[in-house]
ZAROPA-786504 format. One record per residue: residue number from 0; residue in three letters; x, y, z of N, C-alpha, C, O in turn. Coordinates in Angstrom, 3 decimals. Layout:
REM ZAROPA-786504
+-----+-----+----------+----------+----------+----------+----------+----------+----------+----------+----------+----------+----------+----------+
!   n ! res !     n_px !     n_py !     n_pz !    ca_px !    ca_py !    ca_pz !     c_px !     c_py !     c_pz !     o_px !     o_py !     o_pz !
+-----+-----+----------+----------+----------+----------+----------+----------+----------+----------+----------+----------+----------+----------+
! NUM ! ala !        X !        Y !        Z !        X !        Y !        Z !        X !        Y !        Z !        X !        Y !        Z !
...
+-----+-----+----------+----------+----------+----------+----------+----------+----------+----------+----------+----------+----------+----------+
This chain:
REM ZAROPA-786504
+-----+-----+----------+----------+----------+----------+----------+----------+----------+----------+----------+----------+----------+----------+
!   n ! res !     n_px !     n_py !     n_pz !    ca_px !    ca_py !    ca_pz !     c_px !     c_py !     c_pz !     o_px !     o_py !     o_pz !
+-----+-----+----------+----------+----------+----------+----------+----------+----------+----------+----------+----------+----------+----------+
!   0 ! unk !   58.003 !  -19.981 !    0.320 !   57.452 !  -19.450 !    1.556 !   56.843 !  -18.062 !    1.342 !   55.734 !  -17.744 !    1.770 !
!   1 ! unk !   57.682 !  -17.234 !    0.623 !   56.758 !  -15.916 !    0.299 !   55.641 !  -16.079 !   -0.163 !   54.492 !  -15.799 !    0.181 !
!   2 ! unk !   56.412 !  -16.866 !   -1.492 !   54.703 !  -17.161 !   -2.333 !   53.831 !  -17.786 !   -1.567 !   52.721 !  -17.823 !   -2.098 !
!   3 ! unk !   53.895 !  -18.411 !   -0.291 !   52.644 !  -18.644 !    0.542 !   52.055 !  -18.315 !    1.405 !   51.113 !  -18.767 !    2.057 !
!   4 ! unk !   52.846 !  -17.181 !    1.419 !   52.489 !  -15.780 !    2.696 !   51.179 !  -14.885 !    1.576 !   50.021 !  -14.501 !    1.740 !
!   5 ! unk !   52.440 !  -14.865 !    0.146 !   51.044 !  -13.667 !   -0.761 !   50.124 !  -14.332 !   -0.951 !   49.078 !  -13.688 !   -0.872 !
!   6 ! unk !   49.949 !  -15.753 !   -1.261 !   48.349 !  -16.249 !   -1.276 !   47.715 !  -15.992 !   -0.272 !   46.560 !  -15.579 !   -0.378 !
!   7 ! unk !   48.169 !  -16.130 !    0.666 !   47.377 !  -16.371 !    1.836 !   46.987 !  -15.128 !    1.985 !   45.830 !  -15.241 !    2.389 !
!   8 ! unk !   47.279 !  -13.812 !    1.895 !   47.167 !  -12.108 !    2.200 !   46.323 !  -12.311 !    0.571 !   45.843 !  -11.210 !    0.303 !
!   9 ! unk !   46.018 !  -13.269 !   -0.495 !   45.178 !  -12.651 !   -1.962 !   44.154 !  -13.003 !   -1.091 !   43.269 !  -12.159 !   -0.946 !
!  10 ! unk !   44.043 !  -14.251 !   -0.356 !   42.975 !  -15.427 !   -0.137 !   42.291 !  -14.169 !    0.909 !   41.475 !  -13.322 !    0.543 !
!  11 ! unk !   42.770 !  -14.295 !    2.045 !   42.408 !  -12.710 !    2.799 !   41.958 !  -11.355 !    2.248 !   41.813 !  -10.544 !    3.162 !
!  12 ! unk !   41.812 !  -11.084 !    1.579 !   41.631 !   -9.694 !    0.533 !   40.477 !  -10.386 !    0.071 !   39.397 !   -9.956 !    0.475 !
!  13 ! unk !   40.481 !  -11.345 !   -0.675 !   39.140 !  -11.888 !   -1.077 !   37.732 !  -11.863 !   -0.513 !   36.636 !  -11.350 !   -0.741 !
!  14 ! unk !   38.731 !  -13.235 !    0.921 !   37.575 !  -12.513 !    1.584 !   36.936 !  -11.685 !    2.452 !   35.775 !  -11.737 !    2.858 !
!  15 ! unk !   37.833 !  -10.891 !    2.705 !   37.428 !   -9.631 !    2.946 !   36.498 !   -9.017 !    1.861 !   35.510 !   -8.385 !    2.236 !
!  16 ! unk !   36.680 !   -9.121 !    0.943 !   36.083 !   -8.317 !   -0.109 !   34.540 !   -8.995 !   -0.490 !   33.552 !   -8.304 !   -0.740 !
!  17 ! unk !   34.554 !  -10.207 !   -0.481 !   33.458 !  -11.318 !   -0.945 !   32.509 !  -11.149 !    0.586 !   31.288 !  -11.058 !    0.469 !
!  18 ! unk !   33.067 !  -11.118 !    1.840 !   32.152 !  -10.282 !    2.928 !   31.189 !   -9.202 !    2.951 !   29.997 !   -9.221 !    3.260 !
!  19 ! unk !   32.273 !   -7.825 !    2.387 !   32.033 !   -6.624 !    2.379 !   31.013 !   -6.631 !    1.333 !   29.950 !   -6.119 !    1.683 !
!  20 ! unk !   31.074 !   -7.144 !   -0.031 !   29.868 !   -7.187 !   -0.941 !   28.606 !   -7.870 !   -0.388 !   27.470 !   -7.427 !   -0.553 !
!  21 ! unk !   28.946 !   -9.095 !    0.348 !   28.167 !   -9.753 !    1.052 !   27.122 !   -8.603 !    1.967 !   25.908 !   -8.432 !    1.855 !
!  22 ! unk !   27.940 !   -8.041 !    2.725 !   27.254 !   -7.250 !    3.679 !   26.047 !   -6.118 !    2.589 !   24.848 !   -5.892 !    2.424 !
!  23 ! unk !   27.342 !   -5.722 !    2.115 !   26.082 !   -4.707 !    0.842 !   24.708 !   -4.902 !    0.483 !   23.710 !   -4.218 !    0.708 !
!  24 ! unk !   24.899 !   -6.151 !   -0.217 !   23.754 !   -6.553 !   -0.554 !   22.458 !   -6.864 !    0.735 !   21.301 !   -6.445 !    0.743 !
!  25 ! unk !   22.795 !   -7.283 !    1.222 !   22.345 !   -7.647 !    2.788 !   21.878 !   -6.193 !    3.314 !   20.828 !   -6.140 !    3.954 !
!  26 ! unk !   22.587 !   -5.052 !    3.080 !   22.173 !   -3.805 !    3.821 !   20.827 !   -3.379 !    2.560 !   19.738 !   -2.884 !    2.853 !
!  27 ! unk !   21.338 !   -3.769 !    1.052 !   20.744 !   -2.993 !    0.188 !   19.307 !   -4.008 !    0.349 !   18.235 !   -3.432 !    0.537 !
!  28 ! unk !   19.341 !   -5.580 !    0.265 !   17.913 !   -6.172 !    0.679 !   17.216 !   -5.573 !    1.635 !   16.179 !   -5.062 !    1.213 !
!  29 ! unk !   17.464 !   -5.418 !    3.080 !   17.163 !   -4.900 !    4.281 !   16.234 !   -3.299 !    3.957 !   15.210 !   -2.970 !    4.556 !
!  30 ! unk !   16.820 !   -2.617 !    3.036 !   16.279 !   -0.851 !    2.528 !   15.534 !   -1.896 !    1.847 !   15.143 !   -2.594 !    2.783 !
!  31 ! unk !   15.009 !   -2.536 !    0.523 !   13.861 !   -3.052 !   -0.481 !   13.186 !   -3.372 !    1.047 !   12.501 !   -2.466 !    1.520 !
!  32 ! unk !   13.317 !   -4.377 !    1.687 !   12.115 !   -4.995 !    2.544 !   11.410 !   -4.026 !    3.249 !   10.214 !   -4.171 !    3.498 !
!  33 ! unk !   12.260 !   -2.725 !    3.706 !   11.300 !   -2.047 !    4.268 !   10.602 !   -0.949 !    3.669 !    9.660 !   -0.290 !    4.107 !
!  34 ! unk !   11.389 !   -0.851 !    2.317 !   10.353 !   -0.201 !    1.578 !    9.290 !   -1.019 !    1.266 !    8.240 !   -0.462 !    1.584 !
!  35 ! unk !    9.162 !   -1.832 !    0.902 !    7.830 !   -2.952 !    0.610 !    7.056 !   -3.029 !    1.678 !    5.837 !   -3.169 !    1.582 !
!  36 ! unk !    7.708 !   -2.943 !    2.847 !    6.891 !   -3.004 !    4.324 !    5.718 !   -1.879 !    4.167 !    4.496 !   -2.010 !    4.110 !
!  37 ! unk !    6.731 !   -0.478 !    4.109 !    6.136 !    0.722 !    4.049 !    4.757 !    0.861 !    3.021 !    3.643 !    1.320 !    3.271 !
!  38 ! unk !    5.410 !    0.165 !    1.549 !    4.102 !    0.295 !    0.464 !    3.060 !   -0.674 !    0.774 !    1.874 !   -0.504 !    0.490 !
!  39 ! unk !    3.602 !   -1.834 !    1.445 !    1.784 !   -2.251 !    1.846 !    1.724 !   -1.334 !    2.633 !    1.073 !   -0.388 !    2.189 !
!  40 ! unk !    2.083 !   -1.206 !    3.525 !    1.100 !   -0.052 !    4.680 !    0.117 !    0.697 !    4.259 !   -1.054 !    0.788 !    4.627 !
!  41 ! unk !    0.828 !    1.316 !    3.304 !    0.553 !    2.679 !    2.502 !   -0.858 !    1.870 !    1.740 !   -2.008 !    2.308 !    1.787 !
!  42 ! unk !   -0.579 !    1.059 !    1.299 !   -1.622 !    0.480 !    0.459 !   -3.131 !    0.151 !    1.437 !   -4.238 !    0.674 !    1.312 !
!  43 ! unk !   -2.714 !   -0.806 !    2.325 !   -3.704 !   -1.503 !    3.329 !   -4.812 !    0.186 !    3.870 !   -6.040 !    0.247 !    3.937 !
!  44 ! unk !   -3.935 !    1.158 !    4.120 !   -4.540 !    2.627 !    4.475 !   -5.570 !    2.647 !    3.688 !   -6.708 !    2.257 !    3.948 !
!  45 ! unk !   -4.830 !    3.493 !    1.888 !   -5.264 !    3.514 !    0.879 !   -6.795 !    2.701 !    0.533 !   -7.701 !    3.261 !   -0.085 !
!  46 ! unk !   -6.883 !    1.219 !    1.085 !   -7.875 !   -0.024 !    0.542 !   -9.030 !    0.421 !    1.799 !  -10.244 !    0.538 !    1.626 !
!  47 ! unk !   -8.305 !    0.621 !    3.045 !   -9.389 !    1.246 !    4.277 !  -10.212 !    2.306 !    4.379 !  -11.191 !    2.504 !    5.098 !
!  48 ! unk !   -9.480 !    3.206 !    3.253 !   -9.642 !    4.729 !    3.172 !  -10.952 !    4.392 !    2.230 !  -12.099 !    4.688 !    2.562 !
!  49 ! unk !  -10.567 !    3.665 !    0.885 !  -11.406 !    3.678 !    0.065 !  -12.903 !    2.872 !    0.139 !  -13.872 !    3.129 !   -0.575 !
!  50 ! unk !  -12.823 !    1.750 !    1.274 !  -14.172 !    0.970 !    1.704 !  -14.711 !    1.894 !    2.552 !  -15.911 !    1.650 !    2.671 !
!  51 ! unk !  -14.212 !    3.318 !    3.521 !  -15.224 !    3.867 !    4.204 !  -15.987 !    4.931 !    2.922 !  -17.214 !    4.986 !    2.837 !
!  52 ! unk !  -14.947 !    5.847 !    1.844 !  -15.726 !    6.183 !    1.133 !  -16.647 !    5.736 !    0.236 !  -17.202 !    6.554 !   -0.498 !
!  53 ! unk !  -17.033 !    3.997 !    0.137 !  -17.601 !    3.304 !   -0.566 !  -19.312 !    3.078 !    0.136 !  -20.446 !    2.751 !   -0.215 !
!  54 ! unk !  -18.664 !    3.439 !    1.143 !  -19.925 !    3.064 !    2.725 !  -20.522 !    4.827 !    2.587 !  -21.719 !    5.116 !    2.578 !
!  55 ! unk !  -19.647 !    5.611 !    2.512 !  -20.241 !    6.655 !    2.480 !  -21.005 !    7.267 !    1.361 !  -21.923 !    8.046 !    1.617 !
!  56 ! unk !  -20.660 !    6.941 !    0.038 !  -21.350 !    6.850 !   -0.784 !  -22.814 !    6.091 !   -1.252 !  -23.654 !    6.455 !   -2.075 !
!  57 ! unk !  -22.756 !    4.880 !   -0.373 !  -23.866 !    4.519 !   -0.101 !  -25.013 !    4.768 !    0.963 !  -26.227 !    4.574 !    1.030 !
!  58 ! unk !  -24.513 !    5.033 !    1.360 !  -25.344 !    5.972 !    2.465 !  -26.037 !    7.332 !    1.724 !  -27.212 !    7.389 !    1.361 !
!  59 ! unk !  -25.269 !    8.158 !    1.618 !  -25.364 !    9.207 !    0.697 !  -26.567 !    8.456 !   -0.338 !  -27.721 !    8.859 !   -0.192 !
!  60 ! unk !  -26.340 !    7.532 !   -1.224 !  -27.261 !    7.349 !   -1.935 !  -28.837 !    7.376 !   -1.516 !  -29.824 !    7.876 !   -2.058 !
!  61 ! unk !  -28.594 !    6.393 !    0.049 !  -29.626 !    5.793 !    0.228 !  -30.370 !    6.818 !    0.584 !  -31.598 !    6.738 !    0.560 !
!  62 ! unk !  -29.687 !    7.985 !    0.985 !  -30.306 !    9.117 !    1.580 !  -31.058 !    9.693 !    0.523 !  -32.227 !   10.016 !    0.733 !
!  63 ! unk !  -30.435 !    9.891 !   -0.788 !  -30.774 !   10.978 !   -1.820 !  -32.080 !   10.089 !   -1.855 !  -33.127 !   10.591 !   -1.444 !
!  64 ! unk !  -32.065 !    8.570 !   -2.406 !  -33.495 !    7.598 !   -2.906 !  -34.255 !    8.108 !   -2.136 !  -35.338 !    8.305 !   -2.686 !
!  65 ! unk !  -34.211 !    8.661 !   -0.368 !  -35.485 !    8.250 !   -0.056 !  -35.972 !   10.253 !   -0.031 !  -37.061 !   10.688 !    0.345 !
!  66 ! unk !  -35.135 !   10.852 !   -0.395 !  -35.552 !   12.375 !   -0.724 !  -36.293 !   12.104 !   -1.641 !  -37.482 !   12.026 !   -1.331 !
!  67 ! unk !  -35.860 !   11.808 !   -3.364 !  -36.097 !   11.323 !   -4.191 !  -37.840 !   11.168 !   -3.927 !  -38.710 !   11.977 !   -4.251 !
!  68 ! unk !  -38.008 !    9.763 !   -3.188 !  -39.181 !    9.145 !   -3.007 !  -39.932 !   10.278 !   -2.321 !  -41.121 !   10.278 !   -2.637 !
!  69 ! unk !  -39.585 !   11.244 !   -1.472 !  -40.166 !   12.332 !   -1.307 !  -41.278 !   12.958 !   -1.812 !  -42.487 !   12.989 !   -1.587 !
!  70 ! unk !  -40.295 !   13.562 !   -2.744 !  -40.522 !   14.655 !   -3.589 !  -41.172 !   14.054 !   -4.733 !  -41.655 !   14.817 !   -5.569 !
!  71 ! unk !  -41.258 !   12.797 !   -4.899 !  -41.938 !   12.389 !   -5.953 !  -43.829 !   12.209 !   -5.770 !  -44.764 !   12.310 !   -6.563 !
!  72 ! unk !  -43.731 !   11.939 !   -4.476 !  -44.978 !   11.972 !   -3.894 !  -45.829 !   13.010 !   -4.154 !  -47.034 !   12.930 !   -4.390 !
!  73 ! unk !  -45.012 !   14.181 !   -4.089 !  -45.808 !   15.507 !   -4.624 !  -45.998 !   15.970 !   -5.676 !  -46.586 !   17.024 !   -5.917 !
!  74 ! unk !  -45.294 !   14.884 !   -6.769 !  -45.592 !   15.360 !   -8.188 !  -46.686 !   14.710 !   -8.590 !  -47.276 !   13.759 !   -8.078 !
!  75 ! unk !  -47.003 !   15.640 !  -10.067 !  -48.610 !   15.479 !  -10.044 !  -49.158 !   14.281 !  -10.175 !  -48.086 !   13.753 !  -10.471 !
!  76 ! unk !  -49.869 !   13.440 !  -10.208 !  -50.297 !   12.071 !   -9.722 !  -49.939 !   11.383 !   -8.808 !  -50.531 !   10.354 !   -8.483 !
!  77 ! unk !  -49.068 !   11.761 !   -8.324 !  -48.402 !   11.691 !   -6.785 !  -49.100 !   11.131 !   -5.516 !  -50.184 !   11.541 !   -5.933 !
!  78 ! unk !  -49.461 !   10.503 !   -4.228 !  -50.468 !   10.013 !   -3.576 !  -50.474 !   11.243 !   -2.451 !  -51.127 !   11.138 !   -1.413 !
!  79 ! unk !  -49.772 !   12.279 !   -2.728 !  -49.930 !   13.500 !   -1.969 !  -49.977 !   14.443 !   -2.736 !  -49.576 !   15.496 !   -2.241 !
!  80 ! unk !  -50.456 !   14.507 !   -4.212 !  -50.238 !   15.544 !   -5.053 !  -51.735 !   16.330 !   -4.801 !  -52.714 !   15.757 !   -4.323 !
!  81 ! unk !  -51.702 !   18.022 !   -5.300 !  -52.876 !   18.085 !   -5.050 !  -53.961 !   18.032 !   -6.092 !  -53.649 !   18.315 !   -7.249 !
!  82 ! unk !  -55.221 !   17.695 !   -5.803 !  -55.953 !   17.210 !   -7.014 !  -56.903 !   18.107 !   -7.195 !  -57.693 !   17.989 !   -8.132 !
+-----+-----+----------+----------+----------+----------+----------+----------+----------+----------+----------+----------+----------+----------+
């Protein structure tokens, strides 16, 4: 009868214990997922951030080409150069 009182209080301890790790892991998954949450975020920003400076750079370009085409007009043989 003792000896089936102390199993029963190992069996209890167990799982108590096989819970409590249980829970751990469960708390420690829960911190990874929302760090992963956080780094796409961070990322999706990052990918948004970088297609407007991609737009802006082209722009910018298109701007410089048509300076460019400008100023080329006035160099010598140019169709506004002077003759």
């Amino acid at each position: 009868r003792q000896d089936e009182a102390r199993r029963e209080r190992r069996r209890l301890a167990q799982e108590m214990m096989e819970q409590q790790l249980k829970e751990e892991q469960e708390a420690r998954l829960s911190n990874e997922e929302t760090k992963i949450r956080e780094q796409e975020a961070k990322l999706a920003a990052l990918e948004r951030r970088e297609m407007q400076l991609v737009q802006s750079l082209k722009s910018y370009q298109g701007e410089q080409r048509e300076v460019l085409e400008e100023l080329e007009a006035f160099l010598p043989g140019g169709p506004n150069s002077a003759r």
